[in-house]
C-alpha positions in Angstrom: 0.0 0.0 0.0 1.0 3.4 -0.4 0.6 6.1 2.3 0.6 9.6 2.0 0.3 10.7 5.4 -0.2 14.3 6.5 2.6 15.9 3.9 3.4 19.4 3.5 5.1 20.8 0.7 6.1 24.2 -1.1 7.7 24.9 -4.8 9.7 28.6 -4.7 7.5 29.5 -1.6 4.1 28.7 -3.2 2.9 26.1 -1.1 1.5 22.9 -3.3 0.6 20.2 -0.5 -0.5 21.3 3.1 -1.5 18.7 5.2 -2.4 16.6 2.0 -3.2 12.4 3.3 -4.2 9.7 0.7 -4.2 5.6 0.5 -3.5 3.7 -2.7 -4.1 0.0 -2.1 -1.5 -2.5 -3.3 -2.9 -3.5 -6.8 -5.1 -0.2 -7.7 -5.1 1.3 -10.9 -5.2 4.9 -10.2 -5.6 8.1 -12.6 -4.0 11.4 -10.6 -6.1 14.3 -11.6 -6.1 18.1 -10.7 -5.6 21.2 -12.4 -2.0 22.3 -14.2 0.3 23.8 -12.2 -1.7 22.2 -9.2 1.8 20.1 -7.9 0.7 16.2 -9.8 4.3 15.5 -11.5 5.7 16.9 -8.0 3.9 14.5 -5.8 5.8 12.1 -8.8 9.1 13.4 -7.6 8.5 13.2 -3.8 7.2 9.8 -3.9 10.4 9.0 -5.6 12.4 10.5 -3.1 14.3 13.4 -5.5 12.4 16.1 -3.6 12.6 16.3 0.6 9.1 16.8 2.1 8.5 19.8 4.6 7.0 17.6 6.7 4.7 14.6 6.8 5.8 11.1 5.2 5.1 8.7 2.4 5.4 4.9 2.9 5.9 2.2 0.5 6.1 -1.6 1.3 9.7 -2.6 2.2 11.7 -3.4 -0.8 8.5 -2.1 -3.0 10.4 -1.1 -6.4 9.2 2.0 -8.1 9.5 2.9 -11.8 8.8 5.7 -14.4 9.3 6.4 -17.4 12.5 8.1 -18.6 12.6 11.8 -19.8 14.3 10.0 -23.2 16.3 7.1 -24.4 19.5 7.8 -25.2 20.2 8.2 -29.3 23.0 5.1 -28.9 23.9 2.4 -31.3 21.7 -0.6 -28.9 18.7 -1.8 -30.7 15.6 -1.4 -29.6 14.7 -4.5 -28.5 18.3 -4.5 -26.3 17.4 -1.5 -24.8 13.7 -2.2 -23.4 15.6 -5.9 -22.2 18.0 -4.1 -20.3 15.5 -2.0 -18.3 15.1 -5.3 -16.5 18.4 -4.6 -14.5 17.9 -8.0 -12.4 17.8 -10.2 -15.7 20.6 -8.5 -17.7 22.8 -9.0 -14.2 22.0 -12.5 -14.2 22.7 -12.8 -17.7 25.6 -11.0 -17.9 26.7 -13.4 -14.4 25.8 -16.5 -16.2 28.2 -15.8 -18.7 31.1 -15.0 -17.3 30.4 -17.0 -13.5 33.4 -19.9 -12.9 31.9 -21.6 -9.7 29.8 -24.4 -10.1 27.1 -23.3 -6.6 26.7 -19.7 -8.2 26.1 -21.0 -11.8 23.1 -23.2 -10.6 21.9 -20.4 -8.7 21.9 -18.3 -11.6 20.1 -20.6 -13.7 17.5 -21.3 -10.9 16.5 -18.0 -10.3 16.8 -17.1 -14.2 14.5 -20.1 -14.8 12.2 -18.7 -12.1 11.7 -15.2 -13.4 10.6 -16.7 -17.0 14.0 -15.3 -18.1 14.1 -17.1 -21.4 10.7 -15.5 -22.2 12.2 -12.0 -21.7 12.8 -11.2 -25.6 9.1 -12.3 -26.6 7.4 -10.0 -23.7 10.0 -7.2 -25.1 8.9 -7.5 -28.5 5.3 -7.6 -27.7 5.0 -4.3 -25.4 7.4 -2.8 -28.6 5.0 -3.7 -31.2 1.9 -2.8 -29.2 3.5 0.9 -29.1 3.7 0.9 -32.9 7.6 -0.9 -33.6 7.6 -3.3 -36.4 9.6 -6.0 -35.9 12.2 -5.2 -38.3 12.3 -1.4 -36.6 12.9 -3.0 -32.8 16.3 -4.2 -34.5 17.2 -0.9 -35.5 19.3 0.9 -33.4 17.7 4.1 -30.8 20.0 6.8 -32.8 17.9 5.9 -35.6 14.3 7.7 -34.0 13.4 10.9 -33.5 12.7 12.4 -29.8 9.2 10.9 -29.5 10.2 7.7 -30.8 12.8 7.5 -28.1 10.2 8.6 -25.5 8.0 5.1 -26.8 10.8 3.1 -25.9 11.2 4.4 -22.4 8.0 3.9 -22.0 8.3 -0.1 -23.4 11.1 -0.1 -21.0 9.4 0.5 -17.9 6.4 -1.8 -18.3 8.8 -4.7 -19.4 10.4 -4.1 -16.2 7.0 -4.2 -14.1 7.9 -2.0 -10.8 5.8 -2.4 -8.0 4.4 0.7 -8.4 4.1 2.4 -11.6 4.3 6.3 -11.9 3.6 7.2 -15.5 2.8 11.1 -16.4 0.9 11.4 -19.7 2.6 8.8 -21.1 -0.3 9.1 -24.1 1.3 12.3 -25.0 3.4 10.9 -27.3 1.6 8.0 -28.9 -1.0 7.8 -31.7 -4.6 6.5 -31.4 -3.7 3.3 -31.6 -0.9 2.7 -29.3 -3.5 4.4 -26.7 -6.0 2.2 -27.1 -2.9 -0.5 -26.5 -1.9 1.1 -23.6 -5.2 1.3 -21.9 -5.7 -2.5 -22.4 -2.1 -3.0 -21.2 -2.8 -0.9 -18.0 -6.2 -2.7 -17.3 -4.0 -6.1 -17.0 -1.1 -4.9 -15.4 -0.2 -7.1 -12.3 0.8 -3.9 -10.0 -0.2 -1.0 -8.6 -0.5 2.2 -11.0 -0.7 5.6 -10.2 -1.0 7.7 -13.5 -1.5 11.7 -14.4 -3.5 11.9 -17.4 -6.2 13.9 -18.8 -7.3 11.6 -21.6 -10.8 10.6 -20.5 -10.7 7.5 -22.4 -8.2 5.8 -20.2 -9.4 7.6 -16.8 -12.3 5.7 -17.4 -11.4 2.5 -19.0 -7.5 1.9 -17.7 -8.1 3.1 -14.2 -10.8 2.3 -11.6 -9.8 5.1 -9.3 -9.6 9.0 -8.7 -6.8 10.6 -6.6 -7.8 14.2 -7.1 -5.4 16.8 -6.2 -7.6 20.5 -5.6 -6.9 22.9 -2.8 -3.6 21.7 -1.4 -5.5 18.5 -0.6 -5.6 14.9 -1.6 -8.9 13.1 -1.9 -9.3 9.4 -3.0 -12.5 7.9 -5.5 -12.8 4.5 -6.0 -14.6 4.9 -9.1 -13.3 5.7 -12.8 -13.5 9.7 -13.5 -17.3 10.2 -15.2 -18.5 8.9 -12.2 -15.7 11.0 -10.0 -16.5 13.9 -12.1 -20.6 13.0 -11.2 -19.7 12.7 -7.8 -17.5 16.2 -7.3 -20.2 17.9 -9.2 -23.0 17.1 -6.4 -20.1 18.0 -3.6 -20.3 20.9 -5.4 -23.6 22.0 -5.9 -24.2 20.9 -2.2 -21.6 23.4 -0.5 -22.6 25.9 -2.4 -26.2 25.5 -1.7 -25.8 25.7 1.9 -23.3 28.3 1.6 -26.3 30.1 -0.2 -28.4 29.5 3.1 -25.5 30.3 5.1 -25.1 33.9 3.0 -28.5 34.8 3.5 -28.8 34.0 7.3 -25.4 36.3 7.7 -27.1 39.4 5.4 -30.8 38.8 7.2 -28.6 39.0 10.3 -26.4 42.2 9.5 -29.5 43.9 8.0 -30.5 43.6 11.9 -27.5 44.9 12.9 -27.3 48.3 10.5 -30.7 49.0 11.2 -30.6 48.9 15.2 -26.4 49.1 16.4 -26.9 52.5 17.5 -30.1 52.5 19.2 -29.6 52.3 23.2 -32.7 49.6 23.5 -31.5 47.3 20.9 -27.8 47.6 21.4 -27.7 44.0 23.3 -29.7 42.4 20.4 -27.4 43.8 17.8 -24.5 42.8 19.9 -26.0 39.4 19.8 -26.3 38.9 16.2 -22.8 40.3 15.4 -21.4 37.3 17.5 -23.8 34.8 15.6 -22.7 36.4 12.5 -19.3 35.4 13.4 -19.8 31.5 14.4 -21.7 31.3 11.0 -19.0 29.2 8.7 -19.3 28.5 5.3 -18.5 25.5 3.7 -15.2 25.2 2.4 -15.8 24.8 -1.3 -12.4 23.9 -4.3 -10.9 27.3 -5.7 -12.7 27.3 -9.2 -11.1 29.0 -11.5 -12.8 30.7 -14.7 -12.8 27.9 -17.2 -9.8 29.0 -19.6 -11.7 29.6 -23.5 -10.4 29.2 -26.8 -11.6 32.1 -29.4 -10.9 31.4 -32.7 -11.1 34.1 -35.1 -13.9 33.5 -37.8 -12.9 33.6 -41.2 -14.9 35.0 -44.3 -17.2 32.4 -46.1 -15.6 30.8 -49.3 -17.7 28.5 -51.9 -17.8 25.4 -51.7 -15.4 22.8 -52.0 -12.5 24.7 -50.9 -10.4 21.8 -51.1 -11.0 19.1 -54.4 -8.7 16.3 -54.7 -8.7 14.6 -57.7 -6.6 11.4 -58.3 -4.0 12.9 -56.4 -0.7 11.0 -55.1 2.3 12.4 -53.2 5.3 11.4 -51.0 8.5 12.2 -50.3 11.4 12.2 -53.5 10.8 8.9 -55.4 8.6 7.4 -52.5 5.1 7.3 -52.7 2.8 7.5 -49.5 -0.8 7.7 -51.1 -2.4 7.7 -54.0 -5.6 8.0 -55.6 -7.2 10.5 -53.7 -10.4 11.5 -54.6 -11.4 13.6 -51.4 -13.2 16.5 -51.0 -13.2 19.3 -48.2 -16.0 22.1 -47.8 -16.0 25.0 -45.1 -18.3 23.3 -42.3 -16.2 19.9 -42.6 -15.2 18.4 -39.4 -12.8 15.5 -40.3 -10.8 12.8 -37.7 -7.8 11.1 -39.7 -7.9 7.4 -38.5 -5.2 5.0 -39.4 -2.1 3.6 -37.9 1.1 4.6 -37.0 3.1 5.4 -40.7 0.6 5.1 -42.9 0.1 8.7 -44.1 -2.1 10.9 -41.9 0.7 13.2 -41.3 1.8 13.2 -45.3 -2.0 14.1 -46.1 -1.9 16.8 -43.6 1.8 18.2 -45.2 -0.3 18.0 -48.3 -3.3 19.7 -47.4 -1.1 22.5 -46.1 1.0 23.0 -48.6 4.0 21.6 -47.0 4.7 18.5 -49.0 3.8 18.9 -52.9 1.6 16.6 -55.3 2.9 14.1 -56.9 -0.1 13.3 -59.4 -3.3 14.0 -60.1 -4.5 17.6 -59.5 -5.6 19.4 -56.0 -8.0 22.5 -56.9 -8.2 24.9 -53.8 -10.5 28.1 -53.3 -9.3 31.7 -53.8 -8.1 33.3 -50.7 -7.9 30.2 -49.2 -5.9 30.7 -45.4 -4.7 27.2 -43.8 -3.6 26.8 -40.1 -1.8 23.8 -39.0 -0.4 23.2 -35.5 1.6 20.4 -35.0 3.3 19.2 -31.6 6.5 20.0 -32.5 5.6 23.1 -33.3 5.4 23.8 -29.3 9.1 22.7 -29.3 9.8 25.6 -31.9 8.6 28.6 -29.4 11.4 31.2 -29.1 12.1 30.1 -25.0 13.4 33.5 -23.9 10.9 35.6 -26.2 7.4 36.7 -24.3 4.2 35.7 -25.6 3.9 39.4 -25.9 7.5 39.6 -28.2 6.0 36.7 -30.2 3.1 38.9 -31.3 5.0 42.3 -32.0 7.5 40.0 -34.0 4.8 38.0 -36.3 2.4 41.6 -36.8 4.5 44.7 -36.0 1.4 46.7 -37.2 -1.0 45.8 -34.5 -1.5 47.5 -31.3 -0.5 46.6 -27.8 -4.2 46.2 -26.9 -5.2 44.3 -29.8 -2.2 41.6 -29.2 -3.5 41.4 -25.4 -6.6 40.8 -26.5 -5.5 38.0 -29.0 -3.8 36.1 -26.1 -6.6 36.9 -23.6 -8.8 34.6 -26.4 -6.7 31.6 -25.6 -7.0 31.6 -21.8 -3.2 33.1 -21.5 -3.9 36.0 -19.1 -1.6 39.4 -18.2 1.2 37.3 -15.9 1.8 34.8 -18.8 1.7 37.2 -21.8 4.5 39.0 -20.1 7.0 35.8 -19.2 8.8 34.1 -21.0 8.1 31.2 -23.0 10.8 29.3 -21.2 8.8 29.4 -18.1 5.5 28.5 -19.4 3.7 25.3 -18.6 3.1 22.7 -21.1 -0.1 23.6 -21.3 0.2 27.2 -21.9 2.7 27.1 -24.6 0.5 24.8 -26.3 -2.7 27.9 -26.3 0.2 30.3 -27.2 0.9 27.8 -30.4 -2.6 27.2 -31.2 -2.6 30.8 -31.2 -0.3 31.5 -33.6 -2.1 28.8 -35.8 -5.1 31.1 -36.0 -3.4 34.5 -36.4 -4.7 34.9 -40.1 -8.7 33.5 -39.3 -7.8 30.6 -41.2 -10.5 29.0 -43.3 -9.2 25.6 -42.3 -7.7 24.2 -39.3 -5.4 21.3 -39.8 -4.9 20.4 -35.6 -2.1 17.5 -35.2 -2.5 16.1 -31.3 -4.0 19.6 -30.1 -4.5 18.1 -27.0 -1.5 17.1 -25.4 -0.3 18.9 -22.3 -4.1 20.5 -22.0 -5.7 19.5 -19.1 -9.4 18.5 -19.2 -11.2 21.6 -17.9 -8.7 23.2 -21.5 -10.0 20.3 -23.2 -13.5 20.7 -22.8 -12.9 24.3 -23.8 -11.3 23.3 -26.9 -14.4 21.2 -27.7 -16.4 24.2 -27.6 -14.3 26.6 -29.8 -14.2 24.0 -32.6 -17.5 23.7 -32.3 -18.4 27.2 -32.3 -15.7 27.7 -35.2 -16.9 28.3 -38.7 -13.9 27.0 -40.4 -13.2 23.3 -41.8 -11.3 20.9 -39.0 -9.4 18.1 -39.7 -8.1 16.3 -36.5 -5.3 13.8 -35.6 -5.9 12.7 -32.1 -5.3 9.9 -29.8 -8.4 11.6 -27.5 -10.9 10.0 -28.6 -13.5 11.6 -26.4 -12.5 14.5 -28.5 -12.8 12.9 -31.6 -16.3 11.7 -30.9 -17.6 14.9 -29.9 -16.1 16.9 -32.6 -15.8 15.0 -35.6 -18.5 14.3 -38.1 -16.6 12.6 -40.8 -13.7 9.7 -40.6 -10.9 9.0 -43.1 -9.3 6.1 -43.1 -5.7 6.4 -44.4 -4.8 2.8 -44.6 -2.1 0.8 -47.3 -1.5 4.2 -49.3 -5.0 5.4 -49.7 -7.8 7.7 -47.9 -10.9 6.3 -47.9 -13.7 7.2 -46.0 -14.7 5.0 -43.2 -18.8 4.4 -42.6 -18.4 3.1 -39.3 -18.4 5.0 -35.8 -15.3 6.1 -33.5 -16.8 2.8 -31.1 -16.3 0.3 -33.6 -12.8 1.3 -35.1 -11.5 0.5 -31.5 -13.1 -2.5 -31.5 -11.5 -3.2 -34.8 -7.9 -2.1 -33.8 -8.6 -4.3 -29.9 -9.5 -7.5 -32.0 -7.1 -7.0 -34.8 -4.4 -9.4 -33.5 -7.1 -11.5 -32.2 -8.3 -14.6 -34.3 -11.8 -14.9 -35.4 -14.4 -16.5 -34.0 -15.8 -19.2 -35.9 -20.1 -19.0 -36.7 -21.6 -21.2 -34.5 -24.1 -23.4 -36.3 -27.6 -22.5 -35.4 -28.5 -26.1 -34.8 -25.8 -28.1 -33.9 -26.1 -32.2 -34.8 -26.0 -34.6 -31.7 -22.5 -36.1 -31.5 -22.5 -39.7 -31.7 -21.6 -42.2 -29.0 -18.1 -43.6 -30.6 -17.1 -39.9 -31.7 -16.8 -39.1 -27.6 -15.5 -42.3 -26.7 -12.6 -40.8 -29.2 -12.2 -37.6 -28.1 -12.1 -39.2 -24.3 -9.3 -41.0 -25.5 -7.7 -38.5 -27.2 -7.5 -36.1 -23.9 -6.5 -39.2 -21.9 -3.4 -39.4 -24.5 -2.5 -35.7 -24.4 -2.6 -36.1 -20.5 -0.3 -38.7 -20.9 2.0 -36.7 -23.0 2.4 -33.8 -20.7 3.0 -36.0 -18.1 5.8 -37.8 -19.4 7.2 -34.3 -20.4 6.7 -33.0 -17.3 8.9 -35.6 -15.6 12.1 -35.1 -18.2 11.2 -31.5 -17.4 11.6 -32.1 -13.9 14.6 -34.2 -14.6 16.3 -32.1 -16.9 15.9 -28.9 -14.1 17.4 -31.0 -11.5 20.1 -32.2 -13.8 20.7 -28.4 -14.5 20.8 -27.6 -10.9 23.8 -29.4 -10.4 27.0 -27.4 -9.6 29.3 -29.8 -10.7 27.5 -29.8 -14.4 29.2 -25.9 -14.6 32.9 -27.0 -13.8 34.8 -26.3 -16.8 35.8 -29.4 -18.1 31.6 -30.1 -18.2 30.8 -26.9 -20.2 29.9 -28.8 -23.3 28.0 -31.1 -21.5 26.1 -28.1 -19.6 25.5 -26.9 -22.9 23.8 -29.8 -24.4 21.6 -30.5 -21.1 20.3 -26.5 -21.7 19.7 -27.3 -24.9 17.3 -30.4 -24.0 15.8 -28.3 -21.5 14.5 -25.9 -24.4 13.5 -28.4 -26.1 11.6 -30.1 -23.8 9.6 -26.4 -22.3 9.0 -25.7 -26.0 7.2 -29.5 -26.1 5.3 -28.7 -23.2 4.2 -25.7 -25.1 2.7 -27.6 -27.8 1.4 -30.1 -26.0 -0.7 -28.1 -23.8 -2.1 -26.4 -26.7 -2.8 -29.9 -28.0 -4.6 -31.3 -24.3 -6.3 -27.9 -24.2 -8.1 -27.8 -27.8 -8.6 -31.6 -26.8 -10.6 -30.7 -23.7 -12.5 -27.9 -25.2 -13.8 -30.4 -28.4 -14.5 -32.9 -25.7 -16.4 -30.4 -23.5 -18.6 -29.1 -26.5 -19.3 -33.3 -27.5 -20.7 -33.5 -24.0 -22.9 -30.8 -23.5 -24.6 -31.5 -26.6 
C-alpha cells in the first residue's frame, strides 16, 4: 500500500501540498487528476524521493520497487529490442553473471532464479510491449540513434512496463503515442499485475485503464474508487451541495447584519445587535475547491468561401521517389469536421503536409479556393517557441502593425492572461505554450484548421474548452488525435488512411477500436444455429484423445523435472563439463518448448471434448 500521510510541501514559496493524506491500495489502478500547475508531477518526484518533504511522510512496502518512465532514451547504437531488455536490470545481471560466473554453486543459482523469473521469455514480452507501441519488428532491430525524440520517448516507455515495478508512476505517457498505441496502452494498464498511479487527462483511459480517482484541488488529496465520469458526477453534487448551503449560510449572515445596521446605535436594541454580530461570526461557510474561470479558446472566424475549398482529384504524393498515397479522390468544404484514422506510418501526417502545402503533389490535381488561409499546428511546433521571447514579443515580431491592446486581446482569447503574456516562454507550462501555439495557428482567421495532437499537455477543464471553440468555429477541421473523447464529440466525418489510400470509413469512433482491440485476435468461428448430436463412438474418441494428451504432458513434465534438476547441479558448470552443460540447456528448451505444444494440444482436446458433452 501506499501512504501519503499528512505531507506538506512548497515549490519557490508557493505552497503545493498542506496537510495533503491519501491511501492507494497495493494492486489499484489509479488516474491522478487536478488542475495544471496544481503540484501532480511533484507529488511524482516526492514519492520518488528526489524532492525532501517539509513535513509529513510517504510509505511504501519494504523493498516495493518503483518505476517511471525516462525523460528520453538515449540516441545510442543498442537496438531497440536491447534496450527495453535491459531495463530489467535483475535479468541482464544474471545474464551478464551467467556468462562469465566460474563456480559451479553460483552457476546453478543463476540458472534457478533465471528459470524462475521466466528469463528465457524475456525477448518475446520485449517485442510484444514494442509492437503494441507501434515498432515493427524489423524497426525493434534498429538501433535508438535511428528515432526521433518521441520515438525515443516510446521506448522508455516499453522499458518501464517490461520491467513491471511495484508501483508504476507514469505522467501522460499518451502524449506521445498515436490512437492506436493508446487504445494499446489502456488494455495494457487494465492487465497490469501492480499497482498504477498515472497523471492523465485523456478521459478515455481515466475511465477505461483506471478504476480510481486521486484528485489533487486545494492543497489537498482526496481518493475515489470509481473511474473519473462517475468521479466527475460525484465532485459535481459536492459541489452543488456546498454551495447551496453556503447560499443559506449567505442569506442567514445578510438577514442578520441587516439587523445589525438597522438597530447598532439604538440604546434599546444595542444588546440584540451585539448578539447577532457574535452569531454572525460563528456562522462558517462551507469550504468549497478554488474554481477558476474555465480557460476559453476564441478562434477568429474567417470570411465564407464557396464550396469545395479543397477538391482532390486522383491525387498521389510522397517524399522524393517514395510514394505514400495515392488516388485520392477527397473532398473538403467550409463546415467539414474531419478525424484522420489510421495507424502509425501510414500517411495521416503526409496528407496533412499536403493539405497545407508543405509536401507537394505528386499526381493527379488538387484544386483549392481563392483566398484560401490554412492553419496547422503540430506538436512539434510547441518545441519551436522562441524560450526567452514573451508571448507578448511573439506577437510584435509575427504583426508589427497591430496595437499593444489588440495583441492582449488575441492572447486573452486563448486563456493566456496578463502574468503569462508578459514571461517568457521558457517558463511557461506545457499547457500554456501549447494555447500560445494554437494561437499562432489562428493568427490569419484561417478557413481551415489542420490540428495534429492539439491536445496534449491540456488538461481536461482546456480540453473541454477546446471542444467548444471547434465547435463554435466556422472554419473546416481536420483532426489527428489519440483523445478520442475529442474525436467523438467533434468529428463528423472519418478517413481512413490505410495501405497508401484515404478512404472514408462508414463506421463510428466505437467500432474502429473494436477493430484495432481485435485485430491481432483470431476470429471466431459461426456457430451453427443447430448443432447435430454427436454420436456415442465420436466421444468415446475424443475421451481417448485427452487421456493421451494427459499422458503426454506427463511424461514431459517428468524429463522436465529431470532435466531442471540435472541443470541444478553445480558440478554440471565445472569447466571441463561446459559442453556437456550446454547440451543438457539445450534439452531443456527443447523439452519447455514440447510442453508448449502439448498443452495447446490437451487444451483444444478438452475444449472439443467439453462441446461433444454438452450436446
Amino acid at each position: 500500500m501506499l501512504r501519503i500521510d499528512d505531507i506538506h510541501f512548497a515549490m519557490e514559496g508557493r505552497p503545493l501540498f498542506e496537510g495533503a493524506s491519501a491511501q492507494i491500495p497495493t494492486g489499484h489502478k489509479v488516474g491522478l487528476v487536478g488542475r495544471n500547475g496544481a503540484g501532480k508531477t511533484t507529488l511524482f518526484r516526492l514519492i520518488r524521493g528526489e524532492l525532501a518533504l517539509e513535513s509529513g511522510a510517504i510509505a511504501l512496502p519494504p523493498r516495493a520497487r518503483i518505476g517511471g518512465v525516462a525523460q528520453e532514451v538515449p540516441g545510442s547504437e543498442v537496438s531497440l529490442i536491447d534496450t527495453v531488455l535491459a531495463a530489467d536490470t535483475e535479468r541482464a545481471e544474471l545474464m551478464a553473471e551467467a556468462e562469465s560466473a566460474t563456480d559451479g554453486t553460483r552457476i546453478a543459482e543463476v540458472q534457478t532464479r533465471l528459470a524462475d523469473i521466466d528469463a528465457w521469455s524475456a525477448e518475446a514480452r520485449a517485442a510484444a510491449i514494442l509492437k503494441g507501441l507501434g515498432f515493427s519488428d524489423a524497426e525493434q532491430q534498429m538501433p535508438c540513434s535511428a528515432f526521433s525524440g518521441g520515438w525515443r520517448m516510446r521506448v522508455a516507455l516499453a522499458a518501464v512496463l517490461f520491467s513491471a515495478p511495484d508501483l508504476l508512476l507514469l505522467d501522460e505517457p499518451t502524449n506521445y503515442l498515436d490512437l492506436e498505441g493508446a487504445l494499446w496502452l489502456e488494455q495494457y494498464l487494465a492487465r497490469y499485475p501492480h499497482t498504477v498511479l498515472i497523471i492523465s487527462h485523456d478521459r478515455g483511459l481515466l475511465n477505461r485503464a483506471v478504476g480510481n480517482i486521486l484528485h489533487l484541488e486545494d492543497r489537498k488529496l482526496t481518493y475515489y474508487a470509481v473511474p473519473y465520469d462517475q468521479f466527475a458526477e460525484r465532485r459535481a453534487e459536492r459541489l452543488a451541495q456546498a454551495q447551496a448551503e453556503n447560499a443559506k449560510a449567505q442569506a442567514r449572515i445578510a438577514h442578520l447584519q441587516s439587523f445589525v445596521d438597522r438597530f447598532r446605535y439604538k440604546a434599546s436594541k444595542a444588546v440584540q445587535a451585539q448578539s447577532r454580530l457574535k452569531m454572525i461570526e460563528r456562522i462558517q461557510l462551507v469550504s468549497t475547491p478554488q474554481e477558476a474561470a474555465l480557460k476559453k479558446f476564441t478562434f477568429p472566424e474567417p470570411e465564407e468561401l464557396s464550396p469545395p475549398i479543397i477538391n482532390l482529384e486522383n491525387a498521389a504524393t510522397g517524399y522524393g521517389e517514395r510514394r505514400v498515397l495515392s488516388r485520392m479522390t477527397l473532398r473538403i468544404d467550409q463546415d467539414d469536421r474531419i478525424a484522420l484514422l489510421g495507424r502509425n506510418g501510414q500517411g495521416k501526417s503526409t496528407l496533412a503536409k499536403l493539405l497545407s502545402d508543405r509536401l507537394s503533389l505528386q499526381d493527379g490535381t488538387m484544386t483549392k479556393a481563392r483566398k484560401l488561409r490554412i492553419g496547422y499546428f503540430a506538436q512539434h511546433q510547441v518545441d519551436e517557441l522562441r524560450v526567452n521571447e514573451t508571448p507578448l514579443e511573439h506577437l510584435r515580431r509575427l504583426l508589427p502593425g497591430e496595437l499593444p491592446g489588440k495583441h492582449r486581446a488575441r492572447l486573452g482569447g486563448f486563456g493566456l492572461a496578463a502574468a503569462q503574456a508578459e514571461t517568457e516562454v521558457g517558463r511557461l507550462s506545457g499547457g500554456q505554450k501549447a494555447r500560445l501555439s494554437l494561437m499562432l495557428a489562428t493568427l490569419d482567421a484561417p478557413h481551415l484548421l489542420i490540428l495534429d495532437e492539439p491536445t496534449n499537455h491540456l488538461d481536461i477543464e482546456s480540453r473541454e474548452a477546446l471542444v467548444e471553440a471547434l465547435t463554435a468555429y466556422t472554419g473546416a477541421v481536420i483532426l489527428v488525435s489519440h483523445d478520442m473523447h475529442l474525436l467523438s464529440l467533434v468529428a463528423d466525418r472519418l478517413w481512413l488512411v490505410k495501405d497508401g489510400r484515404v478512404t472514408p470509413y462508414e463506421e463510428d469512433l466505437e467500432a474502429y477500436r473494436r477493430m484495432l482491440l481485435s485485430a491481432d485476435r483470431p476470429a471466431e468461428k459461426p456457430k451453427p444455429e443447430k448443432p447435430k448430436p454427436v454420436s456415442r463412438e465420436k466421444v468415446l474418441e475424443l475421451r481417448a484423445e485427452v487421456r493421451k494428451c494427459e499422458a503426454r504432458l506427463e511424461k514431459l513434465n517428468e524429463m522436465r523435472d529431470k532435466l531442471a534438476t540435472k541443470l541444478a547441479d553445480p558440478a554440471l558448470y565445472e569447466p571441463e563439463n561446459l559442453g556437456q552443460m550446454e547440451v543438457w540447456q539445450k534439452k531443456y528448451a527443447e523439452v519447455m518448448d514440447g510442453l508448449d505444444r502439448a498443452e495447446g494440444l490437451w487444451l483444444t482436446a478438452q475444449e472439443k471434448l467439453e462441446a461433444a458433452e454438452a450436446r
